[in-house]
N, CA, C and O atoms as CSV, one atom per row, in Angstrom:
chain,resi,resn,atom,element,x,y,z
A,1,UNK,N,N,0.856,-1.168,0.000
A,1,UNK,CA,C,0.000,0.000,0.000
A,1,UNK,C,C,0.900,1.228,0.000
A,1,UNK,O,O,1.766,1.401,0.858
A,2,UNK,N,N,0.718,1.863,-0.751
A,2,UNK,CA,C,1.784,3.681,-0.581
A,2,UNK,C,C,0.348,4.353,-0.069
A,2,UNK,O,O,-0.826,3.988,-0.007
A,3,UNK,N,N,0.992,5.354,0.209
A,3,UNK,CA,C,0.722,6.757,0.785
A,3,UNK,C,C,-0.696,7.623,0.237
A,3,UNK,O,O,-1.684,8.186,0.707
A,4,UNK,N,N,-0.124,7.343,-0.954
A,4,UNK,CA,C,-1.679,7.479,-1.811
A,4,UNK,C,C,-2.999,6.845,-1.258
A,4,UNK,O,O,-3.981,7.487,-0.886
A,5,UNK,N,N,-2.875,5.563,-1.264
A,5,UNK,CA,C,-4.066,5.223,-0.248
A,5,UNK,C,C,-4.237,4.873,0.623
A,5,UNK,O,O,-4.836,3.845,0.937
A,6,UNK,N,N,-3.566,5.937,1.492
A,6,UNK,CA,C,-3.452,5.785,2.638
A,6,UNK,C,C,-4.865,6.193,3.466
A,6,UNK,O,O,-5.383,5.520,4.357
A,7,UNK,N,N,-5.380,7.570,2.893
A,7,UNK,CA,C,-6.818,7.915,3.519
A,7,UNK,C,C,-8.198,7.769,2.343
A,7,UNK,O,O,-8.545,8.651,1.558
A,8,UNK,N,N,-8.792,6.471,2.494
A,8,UNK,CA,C,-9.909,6.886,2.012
A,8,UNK,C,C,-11.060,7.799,2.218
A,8,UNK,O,O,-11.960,7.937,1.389
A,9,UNK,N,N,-11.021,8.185,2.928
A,9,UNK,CA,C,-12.467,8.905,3.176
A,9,UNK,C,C,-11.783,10.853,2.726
A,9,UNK,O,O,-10.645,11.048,2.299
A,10,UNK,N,N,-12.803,11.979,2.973
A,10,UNK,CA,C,-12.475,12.993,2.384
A,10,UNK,C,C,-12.324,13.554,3.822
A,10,UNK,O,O,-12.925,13.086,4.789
A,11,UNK,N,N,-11.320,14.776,3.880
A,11,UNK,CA,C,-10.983,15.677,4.981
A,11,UNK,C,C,-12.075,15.637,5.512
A,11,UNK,O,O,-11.986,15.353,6.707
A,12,UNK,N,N,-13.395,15.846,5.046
A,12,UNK,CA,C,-14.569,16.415,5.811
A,12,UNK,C,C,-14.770,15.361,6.868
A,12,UNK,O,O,-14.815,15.507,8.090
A,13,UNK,N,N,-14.898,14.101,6.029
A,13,UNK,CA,C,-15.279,12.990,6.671
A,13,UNK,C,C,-14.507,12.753,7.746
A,13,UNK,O,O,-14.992,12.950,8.860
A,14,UNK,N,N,-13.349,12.351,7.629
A,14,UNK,CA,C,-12.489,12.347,8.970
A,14,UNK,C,C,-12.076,13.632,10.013
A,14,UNK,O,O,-11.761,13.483,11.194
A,15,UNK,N,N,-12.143,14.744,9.392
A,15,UNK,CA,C,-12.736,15.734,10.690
A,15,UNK,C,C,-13.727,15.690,11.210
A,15,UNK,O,O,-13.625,16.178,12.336
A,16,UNK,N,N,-15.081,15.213,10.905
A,16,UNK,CA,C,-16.092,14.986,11.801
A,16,UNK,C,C,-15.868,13.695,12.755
A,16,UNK,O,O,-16.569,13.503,13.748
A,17,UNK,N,N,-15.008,12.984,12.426
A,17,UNK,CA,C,-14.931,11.681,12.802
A,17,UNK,C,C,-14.150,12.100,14.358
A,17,UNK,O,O,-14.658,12.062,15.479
A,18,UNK,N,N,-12.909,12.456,14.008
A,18,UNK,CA,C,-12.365,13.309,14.906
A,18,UNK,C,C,-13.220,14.115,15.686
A,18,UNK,O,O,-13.432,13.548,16.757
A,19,UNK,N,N,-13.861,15.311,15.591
A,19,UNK,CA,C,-14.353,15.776,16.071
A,19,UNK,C,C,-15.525,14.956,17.554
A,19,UNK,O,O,-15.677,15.198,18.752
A,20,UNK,N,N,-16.119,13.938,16.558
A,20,UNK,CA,C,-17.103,13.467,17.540
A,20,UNK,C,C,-16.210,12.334,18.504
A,20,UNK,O,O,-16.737,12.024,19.573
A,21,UNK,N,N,-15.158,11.841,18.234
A,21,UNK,CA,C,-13.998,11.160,19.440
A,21,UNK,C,C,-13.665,12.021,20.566
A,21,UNK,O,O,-13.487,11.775,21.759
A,22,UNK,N,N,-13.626,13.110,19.872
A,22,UNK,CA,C,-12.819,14.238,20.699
A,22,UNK,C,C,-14.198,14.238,21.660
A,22,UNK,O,O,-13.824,13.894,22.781
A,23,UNK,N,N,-15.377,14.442,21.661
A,23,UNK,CA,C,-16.496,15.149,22.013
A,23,UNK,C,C,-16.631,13.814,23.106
A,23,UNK,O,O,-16.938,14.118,24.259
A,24,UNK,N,N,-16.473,12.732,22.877
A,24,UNK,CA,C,-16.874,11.609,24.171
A,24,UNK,C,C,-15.538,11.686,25.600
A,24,UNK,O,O,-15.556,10.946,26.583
A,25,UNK,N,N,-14.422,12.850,25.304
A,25,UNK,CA,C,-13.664,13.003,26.194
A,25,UNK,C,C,-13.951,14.493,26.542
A,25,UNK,O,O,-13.032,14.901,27.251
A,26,UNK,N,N,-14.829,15.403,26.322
A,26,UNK,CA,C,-15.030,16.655,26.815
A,26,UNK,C,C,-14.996,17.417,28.383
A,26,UNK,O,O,-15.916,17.030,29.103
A,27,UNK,N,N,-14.726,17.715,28.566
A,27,UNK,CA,C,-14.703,17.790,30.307
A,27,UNK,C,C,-16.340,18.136,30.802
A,27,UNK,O,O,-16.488,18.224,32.020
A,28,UNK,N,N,-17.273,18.289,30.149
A,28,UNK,CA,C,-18.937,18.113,30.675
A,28,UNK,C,C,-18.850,16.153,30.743
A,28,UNK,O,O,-19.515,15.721,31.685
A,29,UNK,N,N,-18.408,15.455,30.210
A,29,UNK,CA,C,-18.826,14.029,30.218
A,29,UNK,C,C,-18.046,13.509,31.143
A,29,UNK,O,O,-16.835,13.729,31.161
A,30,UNK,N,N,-18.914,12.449,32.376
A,30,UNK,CA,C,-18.245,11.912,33.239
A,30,UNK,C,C,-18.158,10.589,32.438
A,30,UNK,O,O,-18.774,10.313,31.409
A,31,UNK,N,N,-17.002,9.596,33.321
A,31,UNK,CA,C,-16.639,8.586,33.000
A,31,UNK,C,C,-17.720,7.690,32.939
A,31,UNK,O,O,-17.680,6.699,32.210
A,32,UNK,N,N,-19.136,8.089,33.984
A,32,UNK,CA,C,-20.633,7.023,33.472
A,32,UNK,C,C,-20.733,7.384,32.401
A,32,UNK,O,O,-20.277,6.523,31.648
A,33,UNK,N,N,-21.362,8.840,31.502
A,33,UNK,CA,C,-21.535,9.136,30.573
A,33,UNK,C,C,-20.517,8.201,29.598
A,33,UNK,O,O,-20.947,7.166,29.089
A,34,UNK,N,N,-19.903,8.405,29.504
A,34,UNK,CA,C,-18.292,7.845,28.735
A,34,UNK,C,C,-18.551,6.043,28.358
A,34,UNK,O,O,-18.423,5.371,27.335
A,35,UNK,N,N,-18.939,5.765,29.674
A,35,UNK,CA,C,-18.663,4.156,29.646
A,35,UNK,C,C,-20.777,3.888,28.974
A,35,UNK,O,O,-20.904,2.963,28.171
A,36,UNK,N,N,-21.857,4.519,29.274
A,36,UNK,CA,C,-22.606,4.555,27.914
A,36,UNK,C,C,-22.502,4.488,26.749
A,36,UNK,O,O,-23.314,3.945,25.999
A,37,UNK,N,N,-21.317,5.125,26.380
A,37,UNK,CA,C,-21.090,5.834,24.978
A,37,UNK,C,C,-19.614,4.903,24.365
A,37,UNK,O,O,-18.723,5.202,23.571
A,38,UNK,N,N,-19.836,3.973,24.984
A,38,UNK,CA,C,-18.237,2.929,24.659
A,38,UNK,C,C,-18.313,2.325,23.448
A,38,UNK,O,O,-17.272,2.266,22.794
A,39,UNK,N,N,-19.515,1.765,22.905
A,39,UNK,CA,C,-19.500,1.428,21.687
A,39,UNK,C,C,-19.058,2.400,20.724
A,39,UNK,O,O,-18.284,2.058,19.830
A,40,UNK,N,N,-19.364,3.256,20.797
A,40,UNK,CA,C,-19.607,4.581,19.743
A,40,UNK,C,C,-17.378,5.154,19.678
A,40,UNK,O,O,-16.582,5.327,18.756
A,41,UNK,N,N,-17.290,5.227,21.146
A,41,UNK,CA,C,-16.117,5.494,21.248
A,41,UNK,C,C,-15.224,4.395,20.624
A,41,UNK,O,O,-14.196,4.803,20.084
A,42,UNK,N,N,-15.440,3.176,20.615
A,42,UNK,CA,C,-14.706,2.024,20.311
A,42,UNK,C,C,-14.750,2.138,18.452
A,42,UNK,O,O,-13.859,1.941,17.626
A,43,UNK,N,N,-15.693,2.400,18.347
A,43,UNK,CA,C,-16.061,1.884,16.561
A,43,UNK,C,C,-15.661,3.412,16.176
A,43,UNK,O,O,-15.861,3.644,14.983
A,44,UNK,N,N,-15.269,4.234,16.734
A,44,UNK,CA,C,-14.915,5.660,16.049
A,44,UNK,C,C,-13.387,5.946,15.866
A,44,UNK,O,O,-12.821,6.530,14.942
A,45,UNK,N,N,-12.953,5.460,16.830
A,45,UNK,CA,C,-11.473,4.861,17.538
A,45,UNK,C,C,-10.865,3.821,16.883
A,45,UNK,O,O,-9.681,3.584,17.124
A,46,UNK,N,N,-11.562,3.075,15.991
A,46,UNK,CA,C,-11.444,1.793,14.973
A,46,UNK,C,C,-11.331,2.252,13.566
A,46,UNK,O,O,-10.533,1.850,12.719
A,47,UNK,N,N,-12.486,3.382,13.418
A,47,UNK,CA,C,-12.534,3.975,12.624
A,47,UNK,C,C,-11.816,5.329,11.767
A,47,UNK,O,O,-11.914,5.646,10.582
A,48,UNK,N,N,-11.182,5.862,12.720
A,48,UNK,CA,C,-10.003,6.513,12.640
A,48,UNK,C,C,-8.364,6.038,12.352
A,48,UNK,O,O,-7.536,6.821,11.886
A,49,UNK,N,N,-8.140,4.992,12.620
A,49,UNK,CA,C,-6.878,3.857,12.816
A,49,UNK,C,C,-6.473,2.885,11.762
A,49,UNK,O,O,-5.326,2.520,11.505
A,50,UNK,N,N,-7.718,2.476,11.121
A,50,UNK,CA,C,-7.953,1.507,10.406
A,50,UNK,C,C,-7.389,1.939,8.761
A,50,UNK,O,O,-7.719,1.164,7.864
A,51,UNK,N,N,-6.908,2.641,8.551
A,51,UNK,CA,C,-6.482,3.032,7.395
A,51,UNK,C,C,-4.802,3.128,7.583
A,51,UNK,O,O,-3.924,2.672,6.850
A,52,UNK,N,N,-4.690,3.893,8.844
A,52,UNK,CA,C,-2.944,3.405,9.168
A,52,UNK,C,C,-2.337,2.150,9.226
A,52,UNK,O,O,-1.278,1.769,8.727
A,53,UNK,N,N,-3.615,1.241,10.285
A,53,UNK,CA,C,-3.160,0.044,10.200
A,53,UNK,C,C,-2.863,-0.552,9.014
A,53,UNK,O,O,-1.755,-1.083,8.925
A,54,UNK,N,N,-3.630,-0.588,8.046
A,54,UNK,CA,C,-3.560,-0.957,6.901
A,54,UNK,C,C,-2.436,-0.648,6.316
A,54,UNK,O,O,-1.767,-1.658,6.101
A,55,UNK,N,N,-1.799,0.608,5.863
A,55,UNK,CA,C,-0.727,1.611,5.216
A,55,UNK,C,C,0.548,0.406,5.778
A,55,UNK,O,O,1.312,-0.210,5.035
A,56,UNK,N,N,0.457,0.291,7.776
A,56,UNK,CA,C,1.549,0.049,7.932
A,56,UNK,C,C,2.046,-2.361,8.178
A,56,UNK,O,O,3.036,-3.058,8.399
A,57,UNK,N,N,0.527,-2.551,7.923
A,57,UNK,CA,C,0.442,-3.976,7.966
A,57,UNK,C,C,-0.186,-4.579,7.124
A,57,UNK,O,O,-0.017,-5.771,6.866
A,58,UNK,N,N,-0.986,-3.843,6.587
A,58,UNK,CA,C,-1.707,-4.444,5.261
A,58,UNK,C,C,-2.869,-4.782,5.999
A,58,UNK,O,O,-3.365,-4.048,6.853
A,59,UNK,N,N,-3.385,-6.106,5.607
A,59,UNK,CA,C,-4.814,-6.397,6.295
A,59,UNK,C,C,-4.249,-7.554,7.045
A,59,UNK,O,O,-4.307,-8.641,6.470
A,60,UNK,N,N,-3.685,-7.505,8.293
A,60,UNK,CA,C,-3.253,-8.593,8.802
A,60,UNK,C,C,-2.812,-7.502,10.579
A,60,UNK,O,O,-1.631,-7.414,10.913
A,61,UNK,N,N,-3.457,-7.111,11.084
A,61,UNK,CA,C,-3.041,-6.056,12.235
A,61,UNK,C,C,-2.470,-6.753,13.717
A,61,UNK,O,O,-2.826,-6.617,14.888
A,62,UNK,N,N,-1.259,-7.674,12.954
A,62,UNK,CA,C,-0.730,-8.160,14.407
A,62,UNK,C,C,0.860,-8.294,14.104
A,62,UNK,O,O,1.444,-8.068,13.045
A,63,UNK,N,N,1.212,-8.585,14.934
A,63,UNK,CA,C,2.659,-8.345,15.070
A,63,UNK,C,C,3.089,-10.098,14.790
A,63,UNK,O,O,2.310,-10.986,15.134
A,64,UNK,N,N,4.568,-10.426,14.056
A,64,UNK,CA,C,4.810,-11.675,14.813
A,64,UNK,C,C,6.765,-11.221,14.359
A,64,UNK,O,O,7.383,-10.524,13.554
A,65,UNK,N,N,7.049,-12.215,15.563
A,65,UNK,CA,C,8.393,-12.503,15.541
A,65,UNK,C,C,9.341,-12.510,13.982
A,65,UNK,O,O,8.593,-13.066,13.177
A,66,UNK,N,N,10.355,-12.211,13.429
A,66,UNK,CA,C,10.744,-12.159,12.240
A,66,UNK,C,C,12.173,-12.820,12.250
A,66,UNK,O,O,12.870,-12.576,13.234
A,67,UNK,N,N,12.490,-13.320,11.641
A,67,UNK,CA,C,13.580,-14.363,11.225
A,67,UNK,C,C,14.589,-13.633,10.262
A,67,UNK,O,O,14.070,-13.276,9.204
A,68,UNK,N,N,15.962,-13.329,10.415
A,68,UNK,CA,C,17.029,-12.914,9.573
A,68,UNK,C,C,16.319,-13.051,8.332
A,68,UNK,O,O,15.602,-14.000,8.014
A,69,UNK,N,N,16.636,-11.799,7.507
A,69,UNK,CA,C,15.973,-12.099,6.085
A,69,UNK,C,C,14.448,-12.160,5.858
A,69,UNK,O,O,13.951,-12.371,4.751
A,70,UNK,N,N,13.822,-11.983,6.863
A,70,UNK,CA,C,12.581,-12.122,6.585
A,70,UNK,C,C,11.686,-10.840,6.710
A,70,UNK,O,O,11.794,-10.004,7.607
A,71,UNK,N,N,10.607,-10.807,5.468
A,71,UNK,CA,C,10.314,-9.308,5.846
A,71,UNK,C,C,8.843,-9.292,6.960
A,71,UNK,O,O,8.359,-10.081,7.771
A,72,UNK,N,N,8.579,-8.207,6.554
A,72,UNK,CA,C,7.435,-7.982,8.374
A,72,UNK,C,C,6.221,-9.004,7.792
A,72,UNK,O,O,5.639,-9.858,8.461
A,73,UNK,N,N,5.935,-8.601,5.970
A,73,UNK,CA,C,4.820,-9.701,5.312
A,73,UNK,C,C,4.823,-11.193,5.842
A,73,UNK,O,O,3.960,-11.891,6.375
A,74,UNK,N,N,5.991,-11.376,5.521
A,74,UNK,CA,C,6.545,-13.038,5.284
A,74,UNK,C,C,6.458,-13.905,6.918
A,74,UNK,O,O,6.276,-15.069,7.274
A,75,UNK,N,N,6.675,-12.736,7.522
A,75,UNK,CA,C,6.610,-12.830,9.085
A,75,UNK,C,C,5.304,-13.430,9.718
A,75,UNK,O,O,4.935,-14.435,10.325
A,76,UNK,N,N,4.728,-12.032,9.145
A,76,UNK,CA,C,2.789,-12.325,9.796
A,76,UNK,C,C,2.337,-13.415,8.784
A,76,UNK,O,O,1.126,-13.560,8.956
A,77,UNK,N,N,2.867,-14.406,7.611
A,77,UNK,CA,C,2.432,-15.395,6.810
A,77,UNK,C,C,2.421,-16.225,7.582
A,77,UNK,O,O,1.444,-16.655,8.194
A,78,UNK,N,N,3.898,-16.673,7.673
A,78,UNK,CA,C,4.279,-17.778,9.067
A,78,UNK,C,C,3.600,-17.806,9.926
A,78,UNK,O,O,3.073,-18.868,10.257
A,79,UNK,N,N,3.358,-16.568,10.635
A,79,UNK,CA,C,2.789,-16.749,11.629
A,79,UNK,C,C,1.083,-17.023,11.874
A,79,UNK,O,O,0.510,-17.369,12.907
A,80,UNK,N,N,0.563,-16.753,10.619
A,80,UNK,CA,C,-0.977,-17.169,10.515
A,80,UNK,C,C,-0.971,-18.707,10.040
A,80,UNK,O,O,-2.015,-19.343,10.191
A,81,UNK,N,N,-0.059,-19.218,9.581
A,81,UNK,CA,C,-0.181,-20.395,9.196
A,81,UNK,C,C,0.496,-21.493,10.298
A,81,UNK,O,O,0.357,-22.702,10.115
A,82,UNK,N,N,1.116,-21.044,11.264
A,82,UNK,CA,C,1.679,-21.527,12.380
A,82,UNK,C,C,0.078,-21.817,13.315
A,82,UNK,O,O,-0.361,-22.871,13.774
A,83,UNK,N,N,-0.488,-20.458,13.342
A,83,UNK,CA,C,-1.536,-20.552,14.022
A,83,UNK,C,C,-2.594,-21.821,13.750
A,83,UNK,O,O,-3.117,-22.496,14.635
A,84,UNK,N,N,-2.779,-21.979,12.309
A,84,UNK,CA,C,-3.379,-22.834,11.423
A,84,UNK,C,C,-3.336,-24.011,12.127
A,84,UNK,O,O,-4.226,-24.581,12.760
A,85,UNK,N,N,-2.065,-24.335,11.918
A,85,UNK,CA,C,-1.459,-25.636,12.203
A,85,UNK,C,C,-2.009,-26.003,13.757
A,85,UNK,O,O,-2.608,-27.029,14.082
A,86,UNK,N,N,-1.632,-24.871,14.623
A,86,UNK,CA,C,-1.384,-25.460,15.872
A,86,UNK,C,C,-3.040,-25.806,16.312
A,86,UNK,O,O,-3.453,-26.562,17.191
A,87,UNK,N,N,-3.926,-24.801,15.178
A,87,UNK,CA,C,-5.460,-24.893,16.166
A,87,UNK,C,C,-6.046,-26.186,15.257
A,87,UNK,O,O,-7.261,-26.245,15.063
A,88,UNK,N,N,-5.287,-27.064,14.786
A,88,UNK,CA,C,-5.815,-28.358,13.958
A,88,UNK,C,C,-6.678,-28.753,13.233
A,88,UNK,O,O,-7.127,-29.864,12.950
A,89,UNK,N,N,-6.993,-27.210,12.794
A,89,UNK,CA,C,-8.536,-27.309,11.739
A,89,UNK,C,C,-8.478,-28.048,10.254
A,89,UNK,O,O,-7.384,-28.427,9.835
A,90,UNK,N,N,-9.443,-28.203,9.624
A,90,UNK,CA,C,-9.549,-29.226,9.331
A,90,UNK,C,C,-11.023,-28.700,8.356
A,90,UNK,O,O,-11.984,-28.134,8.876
A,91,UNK,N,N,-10.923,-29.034,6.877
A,91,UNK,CA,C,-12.120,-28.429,5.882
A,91,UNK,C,C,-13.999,-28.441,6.607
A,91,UNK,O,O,-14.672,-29.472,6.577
A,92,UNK,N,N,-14.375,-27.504,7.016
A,92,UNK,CA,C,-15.821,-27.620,6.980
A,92,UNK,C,C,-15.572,-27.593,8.443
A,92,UNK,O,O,-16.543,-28.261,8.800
A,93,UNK,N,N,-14.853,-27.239,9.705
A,93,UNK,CA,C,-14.634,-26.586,10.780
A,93,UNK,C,C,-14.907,-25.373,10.934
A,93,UNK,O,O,-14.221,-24.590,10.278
A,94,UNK,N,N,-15.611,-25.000,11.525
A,94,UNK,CA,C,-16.332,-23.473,12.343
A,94,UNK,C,C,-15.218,-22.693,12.918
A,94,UNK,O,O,-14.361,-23.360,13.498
A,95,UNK,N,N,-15.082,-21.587,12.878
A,95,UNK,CA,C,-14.545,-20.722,14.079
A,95,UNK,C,C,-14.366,-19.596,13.480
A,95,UNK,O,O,-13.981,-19.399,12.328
A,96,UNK,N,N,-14.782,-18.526,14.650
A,96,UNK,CA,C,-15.139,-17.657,15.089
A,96,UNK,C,C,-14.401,-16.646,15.689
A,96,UNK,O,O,-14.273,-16.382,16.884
A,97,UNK,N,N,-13.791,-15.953,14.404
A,97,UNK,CA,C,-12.419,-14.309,15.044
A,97,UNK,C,C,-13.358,-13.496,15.241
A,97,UNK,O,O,-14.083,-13.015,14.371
A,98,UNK,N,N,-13.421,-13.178,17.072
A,98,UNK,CA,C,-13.742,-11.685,17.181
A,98,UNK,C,C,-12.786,-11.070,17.480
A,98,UNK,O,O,-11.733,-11.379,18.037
A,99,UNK,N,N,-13.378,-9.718,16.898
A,99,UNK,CA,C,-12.094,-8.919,16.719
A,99,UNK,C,C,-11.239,-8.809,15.192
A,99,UNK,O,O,-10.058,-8.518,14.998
A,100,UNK,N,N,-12.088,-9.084,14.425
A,100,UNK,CA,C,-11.607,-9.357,12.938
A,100,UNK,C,C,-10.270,-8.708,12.275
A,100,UNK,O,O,-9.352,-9.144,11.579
A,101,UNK,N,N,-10.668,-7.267,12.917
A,101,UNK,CA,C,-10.410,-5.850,11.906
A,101,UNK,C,C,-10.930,-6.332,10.815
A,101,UNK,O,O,-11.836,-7.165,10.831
A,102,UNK,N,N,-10.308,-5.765,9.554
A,102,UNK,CA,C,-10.445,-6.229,8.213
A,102,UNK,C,C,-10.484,-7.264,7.452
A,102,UNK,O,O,-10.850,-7.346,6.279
A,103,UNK,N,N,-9.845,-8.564,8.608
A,103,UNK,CA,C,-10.255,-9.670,8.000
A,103,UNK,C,C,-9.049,-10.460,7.240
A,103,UNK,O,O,-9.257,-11.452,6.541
A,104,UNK,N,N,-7.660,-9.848,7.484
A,104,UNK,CA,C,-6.948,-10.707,6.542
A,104,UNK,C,C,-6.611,-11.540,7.310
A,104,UNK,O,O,-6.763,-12.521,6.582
A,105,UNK,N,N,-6.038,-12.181,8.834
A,105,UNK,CA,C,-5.716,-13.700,9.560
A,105,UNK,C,C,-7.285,-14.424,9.031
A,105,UNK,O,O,-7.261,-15.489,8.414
A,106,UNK,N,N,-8.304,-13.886,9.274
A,106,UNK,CA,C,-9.105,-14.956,8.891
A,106,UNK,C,C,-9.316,-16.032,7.304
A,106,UNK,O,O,-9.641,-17.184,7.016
A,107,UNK,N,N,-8.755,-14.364,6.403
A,107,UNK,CA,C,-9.155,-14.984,5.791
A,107,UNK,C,C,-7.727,-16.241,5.071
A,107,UNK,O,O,-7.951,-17.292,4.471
A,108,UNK,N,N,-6.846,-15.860,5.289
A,108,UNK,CA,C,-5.660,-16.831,5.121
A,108,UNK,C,C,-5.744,-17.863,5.756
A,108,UNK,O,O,-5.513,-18.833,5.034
A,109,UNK,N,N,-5.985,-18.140,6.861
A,109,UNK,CA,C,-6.727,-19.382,7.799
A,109,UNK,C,C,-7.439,-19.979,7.074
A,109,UNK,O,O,-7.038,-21.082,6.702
A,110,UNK,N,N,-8.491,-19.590,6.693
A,110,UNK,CA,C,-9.869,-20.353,5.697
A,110,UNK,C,C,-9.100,-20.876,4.351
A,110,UNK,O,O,-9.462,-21.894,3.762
A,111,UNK,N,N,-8.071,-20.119,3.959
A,111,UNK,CA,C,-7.684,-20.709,2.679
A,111,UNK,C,C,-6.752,-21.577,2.835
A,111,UNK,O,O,-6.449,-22.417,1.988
A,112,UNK,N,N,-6.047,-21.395,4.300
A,112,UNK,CA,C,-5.204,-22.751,4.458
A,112,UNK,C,C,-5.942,-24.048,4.893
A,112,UNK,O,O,-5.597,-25.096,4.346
A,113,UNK,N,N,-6.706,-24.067,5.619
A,113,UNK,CA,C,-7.219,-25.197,6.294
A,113,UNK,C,C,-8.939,-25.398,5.566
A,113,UNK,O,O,-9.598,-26.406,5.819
A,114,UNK,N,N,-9.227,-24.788,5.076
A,114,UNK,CA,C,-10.473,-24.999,4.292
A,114,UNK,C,C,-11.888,-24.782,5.189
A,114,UNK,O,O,-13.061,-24.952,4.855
A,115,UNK,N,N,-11.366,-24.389,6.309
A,115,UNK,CA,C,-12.521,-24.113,7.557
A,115,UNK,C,C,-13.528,-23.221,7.267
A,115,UNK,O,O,-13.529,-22.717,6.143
A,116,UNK,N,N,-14.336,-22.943,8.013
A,116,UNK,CA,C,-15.183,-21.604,7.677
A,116,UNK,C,C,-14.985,-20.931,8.877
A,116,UNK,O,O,-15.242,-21.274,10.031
A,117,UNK,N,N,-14.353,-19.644,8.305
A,117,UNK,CA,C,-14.219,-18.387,9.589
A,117,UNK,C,C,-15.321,-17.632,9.339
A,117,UNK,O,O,-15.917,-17.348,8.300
A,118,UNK,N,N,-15.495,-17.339,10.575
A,118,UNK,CA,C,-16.650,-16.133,10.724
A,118,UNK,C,C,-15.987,-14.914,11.513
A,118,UNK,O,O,-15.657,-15.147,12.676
A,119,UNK,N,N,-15.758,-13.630,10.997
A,119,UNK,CA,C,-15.084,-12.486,11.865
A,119,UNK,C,C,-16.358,-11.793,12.397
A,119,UNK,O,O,-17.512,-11.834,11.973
A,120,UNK,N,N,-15.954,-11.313,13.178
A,120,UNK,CA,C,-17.363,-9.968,14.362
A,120,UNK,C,C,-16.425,-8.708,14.676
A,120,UNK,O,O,-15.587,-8.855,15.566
A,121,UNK,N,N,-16.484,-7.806,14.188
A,121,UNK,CA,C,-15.909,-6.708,14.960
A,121,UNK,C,C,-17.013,-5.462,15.182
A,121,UNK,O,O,-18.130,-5.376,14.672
A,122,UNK,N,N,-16.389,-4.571,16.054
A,122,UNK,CA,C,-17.292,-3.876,16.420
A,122,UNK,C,C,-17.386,-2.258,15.144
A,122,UNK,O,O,-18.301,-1.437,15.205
A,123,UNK,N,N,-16.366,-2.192,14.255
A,123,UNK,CA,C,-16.033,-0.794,13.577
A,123,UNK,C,C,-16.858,-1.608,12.654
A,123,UNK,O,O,-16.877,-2.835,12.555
A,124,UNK,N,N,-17.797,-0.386,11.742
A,124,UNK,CA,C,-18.302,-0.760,10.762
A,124,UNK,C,C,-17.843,-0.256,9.981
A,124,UNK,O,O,-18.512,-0.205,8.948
A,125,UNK,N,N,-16.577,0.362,9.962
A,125,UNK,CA,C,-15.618,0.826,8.645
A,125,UNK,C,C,-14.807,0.073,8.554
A,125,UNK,O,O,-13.925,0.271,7.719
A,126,UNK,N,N,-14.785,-0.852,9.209
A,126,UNK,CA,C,-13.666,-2.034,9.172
A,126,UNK,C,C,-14.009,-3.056,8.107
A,126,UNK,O,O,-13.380,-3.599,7.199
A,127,UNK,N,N,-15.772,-3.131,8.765
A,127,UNK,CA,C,-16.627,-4.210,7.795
A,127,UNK,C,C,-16.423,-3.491,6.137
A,127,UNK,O,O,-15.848,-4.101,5.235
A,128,UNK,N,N,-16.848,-2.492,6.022
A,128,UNK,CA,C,-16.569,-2.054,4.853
A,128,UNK,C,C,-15.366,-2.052,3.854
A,128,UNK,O,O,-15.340,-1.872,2.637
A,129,UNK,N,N,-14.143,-2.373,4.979
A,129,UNK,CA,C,-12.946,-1.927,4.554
A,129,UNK,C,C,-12.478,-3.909,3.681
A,129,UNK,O,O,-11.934,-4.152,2.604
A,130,UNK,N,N,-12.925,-4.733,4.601
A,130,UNK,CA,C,-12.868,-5.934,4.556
A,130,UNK,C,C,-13.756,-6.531,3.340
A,130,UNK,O,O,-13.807,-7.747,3.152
């Protein structure tokens, strides 16, 4: 991914986005107010991020260990297919990533082991993004 698409959405869009994050930490809102408003804060907070993450991991938003010579891609490959291995799935097996983000461990999982993943996250710009 370069730089170029790095932001989909238009200035407007992500200044309001901003704006209304900013607005669930205002000094009128107590921490009850706050902890009401957690979904909204969570999926806005997802929604703001989710385009860096991307820029700087692609669709795969986790870290793994890297081996001489190996790049950060090749890294998080191994390491989703390590995962594969170790959770012993097996074609027409269920399971269930919450916490998706965008969806790329799941969906490399499903194409290694033939399982059916199901992702849940809470950003619905994530769903979109995926």
């Amino acid at each position: 991914m370069n730089q170029n698409t790095l932001i989909r959405r238009s200035n407007d869009d992500v200044k309001k986005e901003v704006s209304f994050y900013n607005s669930l930490f205002g000094n009128s809102k107590g921490a009850d107010q706050r902890k009401d408003e957690y979904k909204n804060l969570v999926s806005s907070y997802y929604s703001l991020v989710t385009d860096f993450y991307e820029y700087g991991w692609g669709q795969s938003f986790h870290f793994a260990n890297r081996f001489r010579g190996e790049t950060l891609a090749e890294s998080i490959q191994r390491h989703e297919s390590y995962l594969a291995l170790k959770m012993n799935l097996n074609a027409g097996d269920k399971v269930l990533d919450l916490g998706c983000g965008v969806g790329g461990p799941l969906r490399r999982i499903a194409q290694l082991t033939g399982a059916h993943v199901t992702g849940i996250t809470i950003s619905d710009y994530q769903i979109q993004r995926a």
